[in-house]
C-alpha positions as CSV (number, residue, x, y, z in Angstrom):
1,X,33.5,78.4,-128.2
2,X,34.9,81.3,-126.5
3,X,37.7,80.0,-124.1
4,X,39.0,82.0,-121.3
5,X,42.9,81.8,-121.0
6,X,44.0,82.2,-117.7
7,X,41.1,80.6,-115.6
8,X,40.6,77.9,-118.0
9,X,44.1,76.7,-118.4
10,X,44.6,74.3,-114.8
11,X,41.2,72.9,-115.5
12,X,42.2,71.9,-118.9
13,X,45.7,70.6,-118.2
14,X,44.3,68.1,-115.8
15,X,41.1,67.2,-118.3
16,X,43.6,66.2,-121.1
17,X,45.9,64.1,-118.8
18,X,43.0,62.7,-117.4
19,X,41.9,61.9,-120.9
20,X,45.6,60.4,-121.9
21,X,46.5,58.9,-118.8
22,X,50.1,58.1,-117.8
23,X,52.6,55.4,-119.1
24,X,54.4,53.7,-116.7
25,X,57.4,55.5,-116.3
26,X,61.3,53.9,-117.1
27,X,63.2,52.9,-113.8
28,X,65.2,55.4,-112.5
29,X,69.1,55.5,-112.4
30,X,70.3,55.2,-108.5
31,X,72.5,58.5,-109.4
32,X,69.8,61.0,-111.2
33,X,66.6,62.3,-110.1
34,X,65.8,61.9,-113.8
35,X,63.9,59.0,-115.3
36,X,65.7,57.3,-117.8
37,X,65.7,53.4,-118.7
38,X,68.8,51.2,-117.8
39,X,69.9,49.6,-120.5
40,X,71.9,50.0,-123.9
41,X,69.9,53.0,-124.9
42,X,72.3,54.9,-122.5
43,X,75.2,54.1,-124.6
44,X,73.6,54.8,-127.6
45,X,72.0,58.1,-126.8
46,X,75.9,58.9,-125.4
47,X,77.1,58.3,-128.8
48,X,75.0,60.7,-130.3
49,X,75.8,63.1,-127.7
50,X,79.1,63.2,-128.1
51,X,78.7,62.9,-132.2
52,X,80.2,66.4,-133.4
53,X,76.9,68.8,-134.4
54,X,76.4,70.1,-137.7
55,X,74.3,73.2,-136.6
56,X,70.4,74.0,-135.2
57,X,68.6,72.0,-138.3
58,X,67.7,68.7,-138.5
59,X,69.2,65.9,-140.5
60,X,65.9,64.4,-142.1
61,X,63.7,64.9,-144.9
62,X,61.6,67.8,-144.8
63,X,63.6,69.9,-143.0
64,X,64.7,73.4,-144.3
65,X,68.0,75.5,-144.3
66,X,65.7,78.1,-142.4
67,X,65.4,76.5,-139.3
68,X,61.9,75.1,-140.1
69,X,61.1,71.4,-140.2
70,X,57.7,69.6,-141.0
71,X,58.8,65.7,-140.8
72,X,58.3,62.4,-138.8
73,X,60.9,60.9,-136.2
74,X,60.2,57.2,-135.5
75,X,58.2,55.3,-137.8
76,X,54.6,55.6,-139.3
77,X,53.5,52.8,-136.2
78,X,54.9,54.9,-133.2
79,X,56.6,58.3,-134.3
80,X,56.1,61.7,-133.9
81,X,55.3,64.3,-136.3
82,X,57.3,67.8,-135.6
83,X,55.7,70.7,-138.1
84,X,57.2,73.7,-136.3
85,X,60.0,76.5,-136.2
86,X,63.6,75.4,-134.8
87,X,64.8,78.6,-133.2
88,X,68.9,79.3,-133.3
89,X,69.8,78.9,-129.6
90,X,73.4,79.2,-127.5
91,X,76.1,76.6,-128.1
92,X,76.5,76.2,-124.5
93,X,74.3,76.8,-121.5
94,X,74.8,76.5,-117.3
95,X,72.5,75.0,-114.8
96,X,71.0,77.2,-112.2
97,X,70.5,77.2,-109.0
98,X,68.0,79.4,-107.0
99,X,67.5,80.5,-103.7
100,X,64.6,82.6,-101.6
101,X,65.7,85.9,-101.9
102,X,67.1,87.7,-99.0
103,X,67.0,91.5,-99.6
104,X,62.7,91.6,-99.6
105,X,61.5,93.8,-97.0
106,X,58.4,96.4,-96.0
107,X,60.1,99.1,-97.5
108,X,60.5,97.4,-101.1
109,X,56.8,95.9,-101.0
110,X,56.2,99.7,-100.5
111,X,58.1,100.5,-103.4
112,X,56.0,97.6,-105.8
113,X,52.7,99.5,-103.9
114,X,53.7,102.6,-105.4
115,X,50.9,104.6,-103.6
116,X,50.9,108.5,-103.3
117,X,48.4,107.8,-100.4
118,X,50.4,108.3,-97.1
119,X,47.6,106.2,-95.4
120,X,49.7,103.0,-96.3
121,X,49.0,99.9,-94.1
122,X,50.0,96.9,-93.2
123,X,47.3,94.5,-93.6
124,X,49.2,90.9,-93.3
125,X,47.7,90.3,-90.0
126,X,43.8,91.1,-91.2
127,X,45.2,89.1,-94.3
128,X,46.1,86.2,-92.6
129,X,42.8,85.9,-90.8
130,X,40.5,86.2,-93.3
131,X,42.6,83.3,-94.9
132,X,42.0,80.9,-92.0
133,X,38.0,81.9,-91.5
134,X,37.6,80.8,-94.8
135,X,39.5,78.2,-94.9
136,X,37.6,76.8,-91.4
137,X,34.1,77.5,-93.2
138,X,34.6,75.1,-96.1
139,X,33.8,72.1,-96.1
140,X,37.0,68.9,-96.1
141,X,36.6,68.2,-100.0
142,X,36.5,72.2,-101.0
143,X,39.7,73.0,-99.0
144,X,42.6,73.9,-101.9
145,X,45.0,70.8,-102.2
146,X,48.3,72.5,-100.2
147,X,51.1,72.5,-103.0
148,X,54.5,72.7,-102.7
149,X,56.1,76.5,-102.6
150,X,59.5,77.5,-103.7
151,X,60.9,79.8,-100.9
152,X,60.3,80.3,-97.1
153,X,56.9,80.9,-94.7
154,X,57.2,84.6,-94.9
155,X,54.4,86.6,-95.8
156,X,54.0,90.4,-95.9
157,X,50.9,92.9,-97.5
158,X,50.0,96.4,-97.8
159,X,47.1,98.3,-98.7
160,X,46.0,101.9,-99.3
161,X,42.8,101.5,-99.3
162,X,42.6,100.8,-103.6
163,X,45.8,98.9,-103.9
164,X,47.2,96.0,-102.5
165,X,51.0,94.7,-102.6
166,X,52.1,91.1,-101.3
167,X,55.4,89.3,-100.7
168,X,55.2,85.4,-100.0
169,X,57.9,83.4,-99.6
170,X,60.4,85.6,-100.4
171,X,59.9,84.3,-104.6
172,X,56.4,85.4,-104.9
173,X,54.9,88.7,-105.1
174,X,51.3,90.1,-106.1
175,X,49.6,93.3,-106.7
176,X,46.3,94.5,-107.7
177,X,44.6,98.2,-108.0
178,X,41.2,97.4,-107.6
179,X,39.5,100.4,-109.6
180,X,41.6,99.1,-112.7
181,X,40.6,95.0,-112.0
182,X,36.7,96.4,-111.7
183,X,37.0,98.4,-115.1
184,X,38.4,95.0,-116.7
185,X,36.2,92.5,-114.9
186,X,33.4,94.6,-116.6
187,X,34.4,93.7,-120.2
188,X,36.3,90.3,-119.2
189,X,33.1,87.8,-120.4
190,X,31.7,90.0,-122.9
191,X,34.5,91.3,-125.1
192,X,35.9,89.8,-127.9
193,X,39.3,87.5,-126.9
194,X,42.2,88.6,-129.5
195,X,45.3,86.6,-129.6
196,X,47.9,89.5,-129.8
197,X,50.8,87.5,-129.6
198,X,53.0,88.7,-132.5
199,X,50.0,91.0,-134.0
200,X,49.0,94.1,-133.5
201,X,46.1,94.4,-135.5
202,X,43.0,96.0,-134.6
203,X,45.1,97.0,-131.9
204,X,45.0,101.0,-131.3
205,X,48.8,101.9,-132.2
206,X,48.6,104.5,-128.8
207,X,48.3,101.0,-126.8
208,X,50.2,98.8,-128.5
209,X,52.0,95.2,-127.4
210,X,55.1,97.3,-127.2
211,X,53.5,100.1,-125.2
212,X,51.8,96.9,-122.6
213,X,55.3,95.2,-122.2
214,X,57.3,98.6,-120.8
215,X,54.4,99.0,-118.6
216,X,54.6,96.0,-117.5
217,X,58.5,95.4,-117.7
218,X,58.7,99.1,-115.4
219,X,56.4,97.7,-112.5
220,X,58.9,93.9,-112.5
221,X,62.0,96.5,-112.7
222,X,61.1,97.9,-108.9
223,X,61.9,93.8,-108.0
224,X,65.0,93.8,-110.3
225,X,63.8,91.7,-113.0
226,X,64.8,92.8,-116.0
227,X,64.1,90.3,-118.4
228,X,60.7,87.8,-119.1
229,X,59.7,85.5,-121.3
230,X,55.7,86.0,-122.5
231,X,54.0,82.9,-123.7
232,X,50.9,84.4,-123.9
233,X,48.8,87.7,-125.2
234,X,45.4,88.2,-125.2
235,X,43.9,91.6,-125.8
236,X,39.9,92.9,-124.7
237,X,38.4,95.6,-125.5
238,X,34.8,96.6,-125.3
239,X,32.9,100.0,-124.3
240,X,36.0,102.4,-124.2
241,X,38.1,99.7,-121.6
242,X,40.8,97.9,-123.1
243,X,43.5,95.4,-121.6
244,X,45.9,92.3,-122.1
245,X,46.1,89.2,-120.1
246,X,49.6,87.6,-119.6
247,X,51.0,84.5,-119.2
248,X,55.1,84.4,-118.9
249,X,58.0,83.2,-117.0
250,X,61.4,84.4,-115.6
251,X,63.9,84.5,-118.4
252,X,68.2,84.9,-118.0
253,X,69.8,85.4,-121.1
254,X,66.9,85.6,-122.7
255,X,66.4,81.7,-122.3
256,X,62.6,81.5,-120.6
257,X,61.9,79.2,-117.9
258,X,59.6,76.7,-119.2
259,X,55.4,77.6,-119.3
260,X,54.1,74.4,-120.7
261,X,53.4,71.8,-117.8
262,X,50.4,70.1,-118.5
263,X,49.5,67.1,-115.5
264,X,50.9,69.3,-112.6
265,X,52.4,66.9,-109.6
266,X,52.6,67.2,-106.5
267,X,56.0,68.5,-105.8
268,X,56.0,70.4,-108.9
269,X,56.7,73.9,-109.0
270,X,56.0,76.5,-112.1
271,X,57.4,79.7,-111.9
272,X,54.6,81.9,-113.5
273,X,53.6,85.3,-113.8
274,X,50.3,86.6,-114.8
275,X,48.7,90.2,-115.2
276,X,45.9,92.4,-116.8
277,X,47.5,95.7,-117.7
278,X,45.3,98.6,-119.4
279,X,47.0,101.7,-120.6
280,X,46.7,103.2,-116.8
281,X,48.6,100.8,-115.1
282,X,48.4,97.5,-114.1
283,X,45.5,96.0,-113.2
284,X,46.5,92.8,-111.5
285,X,49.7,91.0,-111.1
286,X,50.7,87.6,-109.7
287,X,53.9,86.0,-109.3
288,X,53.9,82.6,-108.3
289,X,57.6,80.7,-107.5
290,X,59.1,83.7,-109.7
291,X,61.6,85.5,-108.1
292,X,64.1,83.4,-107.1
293,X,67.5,84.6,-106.4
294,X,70.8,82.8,-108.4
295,X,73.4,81.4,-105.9
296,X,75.0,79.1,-108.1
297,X,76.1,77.9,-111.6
298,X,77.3,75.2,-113.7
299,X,80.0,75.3,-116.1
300,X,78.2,76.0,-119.3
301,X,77.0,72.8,-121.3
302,X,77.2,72.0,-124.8
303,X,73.5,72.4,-126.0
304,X,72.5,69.6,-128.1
305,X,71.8,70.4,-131.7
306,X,67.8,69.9,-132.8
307,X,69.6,67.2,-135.1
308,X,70.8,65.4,-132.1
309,X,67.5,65.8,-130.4
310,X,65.3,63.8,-133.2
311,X,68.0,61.4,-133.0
312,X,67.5,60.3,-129.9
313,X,64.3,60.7,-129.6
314,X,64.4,58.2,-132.5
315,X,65.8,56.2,-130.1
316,X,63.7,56.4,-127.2
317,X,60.8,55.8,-129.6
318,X,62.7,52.8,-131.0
319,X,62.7,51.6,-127.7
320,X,59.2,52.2,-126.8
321,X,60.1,54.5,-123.5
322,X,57.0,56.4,-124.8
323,X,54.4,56.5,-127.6
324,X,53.6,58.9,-130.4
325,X,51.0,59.3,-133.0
326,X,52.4,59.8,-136.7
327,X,49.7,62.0,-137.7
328,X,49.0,64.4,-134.9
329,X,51.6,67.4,-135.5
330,X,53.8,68.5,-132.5
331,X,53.9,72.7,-133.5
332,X,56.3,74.2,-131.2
333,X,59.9,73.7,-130.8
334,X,62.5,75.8,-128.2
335,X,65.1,75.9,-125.7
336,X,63.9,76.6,-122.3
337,X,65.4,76.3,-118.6
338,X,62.7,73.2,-117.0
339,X,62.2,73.6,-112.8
340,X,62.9,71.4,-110.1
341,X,62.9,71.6,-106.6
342,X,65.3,69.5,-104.6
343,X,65.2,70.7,-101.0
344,X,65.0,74.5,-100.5
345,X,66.7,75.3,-103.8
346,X,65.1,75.7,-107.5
347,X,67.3,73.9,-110.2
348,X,67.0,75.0,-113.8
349,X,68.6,73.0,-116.1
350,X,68.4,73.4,-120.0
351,X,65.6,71.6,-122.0
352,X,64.9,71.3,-125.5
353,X,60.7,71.3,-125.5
354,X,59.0,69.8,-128.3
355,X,55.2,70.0,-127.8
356,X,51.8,71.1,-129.0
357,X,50.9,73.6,-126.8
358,X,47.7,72.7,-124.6
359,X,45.4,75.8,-126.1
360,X,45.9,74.5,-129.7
361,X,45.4,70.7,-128.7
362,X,42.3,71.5,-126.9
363,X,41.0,73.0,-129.9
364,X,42.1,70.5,-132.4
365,X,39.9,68.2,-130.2
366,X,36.8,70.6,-130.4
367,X,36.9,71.0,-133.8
368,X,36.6,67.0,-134.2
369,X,40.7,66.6,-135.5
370,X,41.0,62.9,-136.1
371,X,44.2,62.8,-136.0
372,X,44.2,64.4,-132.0
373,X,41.4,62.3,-131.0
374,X,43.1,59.4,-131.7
375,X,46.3,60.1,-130.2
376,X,44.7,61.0,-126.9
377,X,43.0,57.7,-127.1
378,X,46.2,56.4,-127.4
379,X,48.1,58.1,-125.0
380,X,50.5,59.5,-127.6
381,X,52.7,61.9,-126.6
382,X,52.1,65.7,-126.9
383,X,54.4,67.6,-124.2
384,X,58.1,66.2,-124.4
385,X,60.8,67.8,-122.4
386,X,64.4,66.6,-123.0
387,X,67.5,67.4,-121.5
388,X,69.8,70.0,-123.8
389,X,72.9,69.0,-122.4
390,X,72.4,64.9,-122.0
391,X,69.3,64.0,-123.8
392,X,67.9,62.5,-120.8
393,X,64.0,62.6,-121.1
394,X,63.2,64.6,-117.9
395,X,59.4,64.9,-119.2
396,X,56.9,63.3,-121.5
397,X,52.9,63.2,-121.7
């Protein structure tokens, strides 16, 4: 069955954890936002800590000098199976710390517009009511459940009549060109879906991946972000209109801010950018809790080796601080920065992810994969997020 990324993907995060359901989570230390169980596990996930590494691959059979590994941490009865690539990463990483940013203002939102109409508006006002007409018309149990927002209550938009630029917040922006979105909403449920992440073929060579990502990468450059990390392509193309969908994140020094939340909480925030772009322009363009501005840094800390990481999470399966299914394989492995908002800022502190990623899990479960079905029965984990620098857990589904 034909799935449809980016509409589909909030609806089937929450299906799945409805499906697994939550473990009761560890008691938190007085001194960490970060769940973690009090007891000796502390001391011996500090040893291996502070054990001196031996490089990026793991210390167990079945892993390879490449940097791949196919092979089970824990134990046949509760383990995990990781079949995926181990990418090289930094030896040492800082914390961040993000801010609203302060140098938005009509004249840049102009400058994201782009328009060579001089009929420019400003339509925040007309915006703003439309927003609350609707919003009085539904009915209690329709109304949008009110998230938390990185940044402030600002709001700004323009329009020239066929484009339309936002600010929100001071971290969020949008734009659209709604002649392009038409000519891709045409084809968007009747084209074939092509997964072009990493393959360009059947892909004409005059629109290429490359060719989308400076299109894409010249509009994000007019808010002075230089660098992204994309976690997902999916190219359309059907009666002479062709175009990608995107899913990706901020990324600084080229270490991407993490994409893969599954259950979303309240408090929670994703920084997330999507877009259509056709070989015209872009089409559409949202960025949610993106834009955030660094005002701070920790000293840079010593990434854990993936060798470390199966050790203790060895350990915390040892200790039963969360589940796993032996047989279901975990496919992805990398180093990303995982969000959190405490107050007004946006933290970003280094993770090692080890997951299946929600797309490929949903399928598996389609297709009737035994191994899946049972380990969402069993509430087995399938989305773990660990600490780089302490192997704390900080997430795990």
């Amino acid at each position: 069955m034909k799935k449809r990324f980016l509409s589909a993907l909030m609806a089937g995060a929450l299906g799945i954890c409805a499906l697994t359901g939550c473990r009761k989570a560890p008691e938190a230390s007085a001194d960490s936002d970060v769940y973690h169980a009090k007891s000796s596990l502390e001391g011996e996930v500090g040893n291996i800590v502070a054990e001196e590494p031996d490089g990026n691959t793991a210390r167990m059979d079945g892993a390879k000098q490449d940097g791949s590994c196919d092979a089970l941490v824990g134990t046949e009865e509760n383990g995990i199976w990781i079949c995926a690539e181990v990418p090289a990463v930094p030896q040492a990483v800082p914390t961040l710390t993000l801010r609203e940013r302060d140098d938005w203002t009509a004249e840049k939102l102009r400058e994201l517009l782009d328009s060579r109409d001089a009929n420019v508006q400003d339509i925040t006002g007309e915006y703003l009511a439309q927003m609350e007409k609707e919003l009085s018309e539904m009915n209690e149990d329709d109304k949008p459940v009110e998230w938390l927002n990185f940044g402030d209550d600002s709001f700004m938009m323009l329009s020239d009549g066929q484009k339309k630029a936002s600010f929100r917040g001071n971290t969020s922006a949008s734009y659209v060109d709604e002649i392009l979105k038409k000519s891709c909403d045409a084809i968007y449920k009747k084209a074939p879906e092509m997964d072009a992440a990493g393959n360009d073929e059947g892909i004409p060579a005059k629109f290429s991946v490359s060719r989308m990502k400076d299109i894409l990468l010249e509009k994000l450059a007019v808010l002075d972000i230089m660098e992204i990390h994309i976690s997902r392509i999916l190219y359309y193309e059907l009666d002479g209109t062709a175009f990608y969908e995107l899913v990706f994140t901020p990324s600084y020094e080229t270490i991407g801010v993490a994409s893969e939340f599954g259950q979303i909480e309240f408090g929670d925030v994703q920084p997330r950018g999507t877009a259509w772009i056709t070989e015209d322009g872009i089409a559409a363009m949202s960025l949610d809790d993106y834009c955030g501005k660094i005002t701070g840094q920790s000293e840079n800390g010593k990434i854990l080796t993936f060798s470390q990481v199966t050790d203790i999470l060895e350990k915390y399966l040892e200790n039963n601080i969360f589940y796993g299914n032996s047989k279901a394989k975990l496919t992805q492995t990398e180093l990303v920065y995982y969000p959190t908002l405490r107050e007004s800022e946006l933290i970003l502190t280094p993770a090692w992810h080890i997951c299946i990623p929600l797309n490929e899990m949903i399928e598996a479960l389609e297709s009737g994969d035994k191994a899946w079905q049972d380990a969402v029965e069993k509430g087995a984990a399938w989305n773990i997020y660990l600490d780089a620098v302490t192997g704390e857990l900080i997430k795990v589904e």
